[in-house]
N, C-alpha and C positions, 0 to 999 in steps of 0.2 A: 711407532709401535707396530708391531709383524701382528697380523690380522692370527687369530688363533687358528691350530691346524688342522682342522674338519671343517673350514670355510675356504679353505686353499686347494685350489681345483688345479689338480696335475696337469701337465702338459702333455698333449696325444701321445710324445716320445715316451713319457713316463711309464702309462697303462697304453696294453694292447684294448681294443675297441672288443665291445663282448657281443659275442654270437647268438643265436636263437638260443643255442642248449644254455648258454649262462645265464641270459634272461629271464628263462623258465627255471632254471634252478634258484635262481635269488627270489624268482616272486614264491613259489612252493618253499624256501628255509624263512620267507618274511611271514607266509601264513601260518608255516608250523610254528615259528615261534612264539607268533601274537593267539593262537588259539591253547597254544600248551603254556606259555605265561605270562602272558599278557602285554601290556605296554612296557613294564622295568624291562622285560626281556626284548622286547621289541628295538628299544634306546640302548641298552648295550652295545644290540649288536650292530648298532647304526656307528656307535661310539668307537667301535674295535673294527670297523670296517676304514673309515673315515674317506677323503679325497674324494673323485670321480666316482667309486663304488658307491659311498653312502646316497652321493646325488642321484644315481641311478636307482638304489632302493627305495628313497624315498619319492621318487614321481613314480615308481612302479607301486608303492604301497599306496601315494596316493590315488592314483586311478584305479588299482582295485576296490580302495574304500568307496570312491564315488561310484564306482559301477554298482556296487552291495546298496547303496543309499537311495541311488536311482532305481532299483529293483523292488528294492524297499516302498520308496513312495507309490511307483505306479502300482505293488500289490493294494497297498494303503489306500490309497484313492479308487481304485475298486471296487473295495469294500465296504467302505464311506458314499461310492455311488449307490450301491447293493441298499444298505440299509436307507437311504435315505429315496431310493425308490419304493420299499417295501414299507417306509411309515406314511410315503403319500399313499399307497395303495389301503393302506389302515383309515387313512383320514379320510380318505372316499369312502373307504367301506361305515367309520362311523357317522360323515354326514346323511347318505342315505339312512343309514338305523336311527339317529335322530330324526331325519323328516318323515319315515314308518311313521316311529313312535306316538309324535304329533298331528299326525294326520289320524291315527287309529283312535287317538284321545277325544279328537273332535267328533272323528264324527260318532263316538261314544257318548258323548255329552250332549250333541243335539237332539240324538235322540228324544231326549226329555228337556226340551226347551224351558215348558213353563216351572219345571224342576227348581226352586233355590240354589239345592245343593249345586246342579249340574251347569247352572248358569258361571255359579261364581268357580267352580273347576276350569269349567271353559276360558274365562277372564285369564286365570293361573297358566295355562296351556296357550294360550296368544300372545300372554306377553311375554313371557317366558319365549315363546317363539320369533318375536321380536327383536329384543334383546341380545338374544346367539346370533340373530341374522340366519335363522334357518328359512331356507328357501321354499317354503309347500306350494303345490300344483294350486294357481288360482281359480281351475275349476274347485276342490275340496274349501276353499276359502268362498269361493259364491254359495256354493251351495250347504256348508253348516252355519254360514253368517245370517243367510236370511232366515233358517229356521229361526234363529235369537231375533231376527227384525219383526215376526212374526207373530212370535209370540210377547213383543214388548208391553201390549197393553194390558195383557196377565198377570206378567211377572215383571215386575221394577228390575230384579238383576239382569234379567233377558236384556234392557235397555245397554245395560252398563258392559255386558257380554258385546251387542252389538258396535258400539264404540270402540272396543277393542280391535273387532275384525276388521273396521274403517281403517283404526292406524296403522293394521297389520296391512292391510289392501294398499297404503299407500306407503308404506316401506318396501312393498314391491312392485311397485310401478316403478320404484328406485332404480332397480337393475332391467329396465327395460328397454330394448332398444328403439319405442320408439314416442317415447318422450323428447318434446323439442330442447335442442338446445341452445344455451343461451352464451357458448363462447365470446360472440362479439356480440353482445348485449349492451348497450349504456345507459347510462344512469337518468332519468327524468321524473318531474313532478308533474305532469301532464295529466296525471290518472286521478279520482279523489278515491277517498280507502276511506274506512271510518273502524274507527276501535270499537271493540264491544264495551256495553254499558258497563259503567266502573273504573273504563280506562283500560290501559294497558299500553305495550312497545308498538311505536309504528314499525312497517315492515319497510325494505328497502325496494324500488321501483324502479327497474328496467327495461328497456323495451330490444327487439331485434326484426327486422325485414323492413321491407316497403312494399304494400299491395294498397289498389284502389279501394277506397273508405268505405265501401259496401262489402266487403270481405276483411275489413281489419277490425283487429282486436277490437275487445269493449271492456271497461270496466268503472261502472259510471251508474250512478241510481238509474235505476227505472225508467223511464222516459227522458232520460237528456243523451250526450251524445259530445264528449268529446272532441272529437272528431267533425263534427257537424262545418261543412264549411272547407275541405282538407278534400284536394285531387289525389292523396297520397296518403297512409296513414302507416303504421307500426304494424306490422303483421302478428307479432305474440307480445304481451306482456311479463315479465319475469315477477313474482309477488314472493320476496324473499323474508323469511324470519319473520319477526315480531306478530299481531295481535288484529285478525281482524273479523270485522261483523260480516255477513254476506247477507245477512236480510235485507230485500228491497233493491236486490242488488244485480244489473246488467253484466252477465262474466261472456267474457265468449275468448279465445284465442288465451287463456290467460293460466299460466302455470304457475302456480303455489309449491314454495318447495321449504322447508321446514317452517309453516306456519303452523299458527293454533289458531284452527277457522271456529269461529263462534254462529252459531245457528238456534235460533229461538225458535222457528217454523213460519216465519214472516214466508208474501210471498218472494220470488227469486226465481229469475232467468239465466240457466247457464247452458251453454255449446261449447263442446269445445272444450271443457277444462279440464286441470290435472293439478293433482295433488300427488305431493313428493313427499314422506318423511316429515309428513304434517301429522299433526295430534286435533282430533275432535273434540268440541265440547259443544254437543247439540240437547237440548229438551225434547222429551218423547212425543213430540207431537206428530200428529197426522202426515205434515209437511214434511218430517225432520224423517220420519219412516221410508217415502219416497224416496227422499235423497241417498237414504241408506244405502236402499235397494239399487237406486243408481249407481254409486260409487262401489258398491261392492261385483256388478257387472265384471264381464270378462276382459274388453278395453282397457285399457292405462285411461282411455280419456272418459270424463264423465257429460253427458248429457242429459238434463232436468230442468222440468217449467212446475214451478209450483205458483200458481196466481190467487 
């Protein structure tokens, strides 16, 4: 079967070779006629040309379409940079108007600590601020938290206020850089933990380093030790998730990171600790106020003797 005759490519003897002026005059009658009628007109004239010609139209039409396409994209991409610089430039501008906002709210609210109203605003405004992960200066975090630490024995909400600034204080010790880390950490039951009364999730136990056992971690009631006995010990402990009591309780080198530390006001020895993306649940006591005030300090790390 003979190949149809607009796929049968002449022989050089056939057509003479076409010059610059013919070149340019086929690609300007391919534009004229694809902008004055479109593609039917386009394919006619491919149809009514056919041979060597039509193959020359058509790699000249299509390198002009690519060229248009490629002009096309990188305006495109341009402008797609444009806008999507100008909505980070939006998103910066409304993190800061959020962390204003929040910070002007507190320190509106502490004003009037022993306040109801202004406590329980407060509570709405931290966690709230949590929650978004808005980042406030932890100086504005020490200083309207302990107004509410302050006045807790006044006002019952003031307590519940202050709890809040705790877990706000330790969702941002989150982005801190100088919270230890626990990359090559591994896993051990070395340590004892105690649930708070009622029960609850054990937490997951880690350890990471090797320092001599007069400078390593502690985490162990009151007077025992560990460690006792050990030329070498565990430099941090890693206290991850689940449920624990800290009353009574020796903490030293020991990072907490999404726990719910339970605190009666027993007494407690801690150096050295840090709390991550933990939730409090302390009682207003005498005890539990110090600790406040500790953990709400400017440090990632907290240090507290309540005996």
């Amino acid at each position: 079967m003979q190949a149809p005759e607009f796929l049968i490519f002449p022989s050089p003897e056939d057509d003479m070779p076409l010059n610059e002026t013919d070149k340019s005059w086929i690609r300007e009658t391919i534009q004229n006629a694809h902008k004055a009628h479109g593609w039917g007109a386009f394919r006619r004239f491919i149809k009514e040309w056919g041979g060597f010609g039509a193959a020359v139209a058509v790699v000249l039409f299509a390198a002009n379409q690519w060229t248009a396409y490629v002009e096309f994209r990188t305006t495109t991409n341009e402008k797609l940079k444009s806008v999507d610089e100008r909505l980070n430039r939006l998103d910066e501008h409304l993190n800061r108007l959020d962390k204003s906002v929040a910070a002007l709210q507190l320190e509106t609210f502490s004003e009037s600590p022993t306040d109801k109203n202004s406590a329980i605003e407060a509570i709405k405004a931290i966690d709230s601020a949590r929650m978004q992960f808005v980042q406030l200066p932890p100086e504005v975090i020490n200083q309207t938290g302990k107004r509410f630490v302050e006045a807790a024995d006044k006002n019952p909400e003031a307590w519940d206020a202050t709890l809040g600034f705790l877990n706000y204080k330790s969702f941002l010790n989150s982005v801190s850089l100088l919270i230890p880390s626990h990359a090559h950490a591994t896993f051990t039951d070395h340590y004892r933990h105690f649930l708070p009364e009622g029960g609850g999730q054990p937490p997951t136990i880690s350890v990471v380093g090797a320092v001599p056992e007069e400078s390593a971690a502690r985490f162990d009631l009151m007077g025992e030790d560990s460690n006792k006995g050990l030329v070498y010990a565990s430099q941090f402990v890693f206290v991850t998730g689940g449920d624990v009591s800290i009353d009574a309780m020796q903490i030293r080198n020991v990072v907490f990171i999404g726990t719910k530390i339970f605190y009666d006001g027993g007494p407690v020895q801690m150096e050295n600790a840090y709390f991550v993306n933990c939730i409090f649940v302390m009682k207003p006591a005498p005890k539990s106020r110090g600790l406040a005030l500790a953990v709400l300090d400017l440090p990632p790390s907290t240090d507290f003797s309540g005996e």
